[in-house]
N, C-alpha and C positions, 0 to 999 in steps of 0.2 A: 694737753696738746691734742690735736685733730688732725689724724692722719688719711687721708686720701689713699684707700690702696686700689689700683689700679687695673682692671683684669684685662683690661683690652690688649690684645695684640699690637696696638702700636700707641708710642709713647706717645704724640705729639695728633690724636685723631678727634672726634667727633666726643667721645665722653672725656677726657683731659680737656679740651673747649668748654664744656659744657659745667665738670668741678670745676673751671676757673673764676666762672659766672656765678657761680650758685655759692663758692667758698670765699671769694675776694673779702680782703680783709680781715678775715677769719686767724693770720698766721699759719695758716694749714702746711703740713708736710705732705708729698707723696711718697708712696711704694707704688713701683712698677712690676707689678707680678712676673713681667716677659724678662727680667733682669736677672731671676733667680731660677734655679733647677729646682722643683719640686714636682719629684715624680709622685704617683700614686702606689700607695702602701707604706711599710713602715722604715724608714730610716735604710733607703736602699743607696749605694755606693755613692760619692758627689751630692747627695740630696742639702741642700741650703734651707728646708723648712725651720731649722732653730733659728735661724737669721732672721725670717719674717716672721717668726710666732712673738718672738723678742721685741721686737719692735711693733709688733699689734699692741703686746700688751703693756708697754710703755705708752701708748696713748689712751687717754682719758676717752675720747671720742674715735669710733670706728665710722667712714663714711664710705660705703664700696660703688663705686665706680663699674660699667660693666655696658658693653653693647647688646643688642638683644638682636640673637644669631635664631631663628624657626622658633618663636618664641618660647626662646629660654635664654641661660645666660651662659658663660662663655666654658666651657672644659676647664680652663685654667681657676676659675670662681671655686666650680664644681668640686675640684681640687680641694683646695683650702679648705672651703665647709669638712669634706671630710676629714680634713688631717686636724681639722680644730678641734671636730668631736670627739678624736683620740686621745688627745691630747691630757685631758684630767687625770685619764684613767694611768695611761701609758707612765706620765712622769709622776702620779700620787700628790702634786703637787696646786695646791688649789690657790697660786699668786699671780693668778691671771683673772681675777672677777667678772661676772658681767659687765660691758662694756652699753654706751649709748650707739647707735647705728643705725644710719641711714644708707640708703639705695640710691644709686645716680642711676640709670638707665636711659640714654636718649635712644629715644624713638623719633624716628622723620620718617615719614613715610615714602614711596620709593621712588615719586614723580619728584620729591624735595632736591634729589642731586641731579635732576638733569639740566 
């Protein structure tokens, strides 16, 4: 399975356009990052990171999605990468394997939306 996970702040924007294009046909799932509470650090009160790690790692194919905010990618992205890196150590648990993964990024340049 090839999961779409989504970092952009809105569900229905410019990179969700752009996986729609690039993934068609594909059967693809999304994760909406804006949907879930993961705060930064380890397993603090409400935090929903099991939810999306679970679901990362039930997909065969990682595809990340993400706008490009002073070129870089979004806090929310930022996030994940490090909660992912935790992750082996944190649960000892090595039933998450490398994963295939690509980078959505749309860039338009700034004259594109007027």
């Amino acid at each position: 399975m090839l999961l779409f996970v989504n970092a952009s702040s809105k569900r229905d924007g410019n990179t969700t356009a752009m996986a729609e294009r690039l993934l068609a046909g594909t059967g693809y799932e999304t994760l909406h990052l804006i949907d879930y509470a993961i705060p930064r650090g380890s397993s603090p009160p409400g935090d929903q990171w099991p939810q999306v790690w679970e679901r990362m790692c039930a997909a065969d194919v990682l595809a990340w999605g993400t706008p490009v905010y002073r070129h870089g990618m979004t806090g929310a992205l930022k996030t994940v990468i490090e909660r992912m890196n935790d992750e082996p150590t944190k649960r000892n648990r090595p039933d998450c394997p490398g994963r295939r993964q690509y980078v959505n990024a749309p860039l338009y340049p700034a004259w594109a939306e007027r």
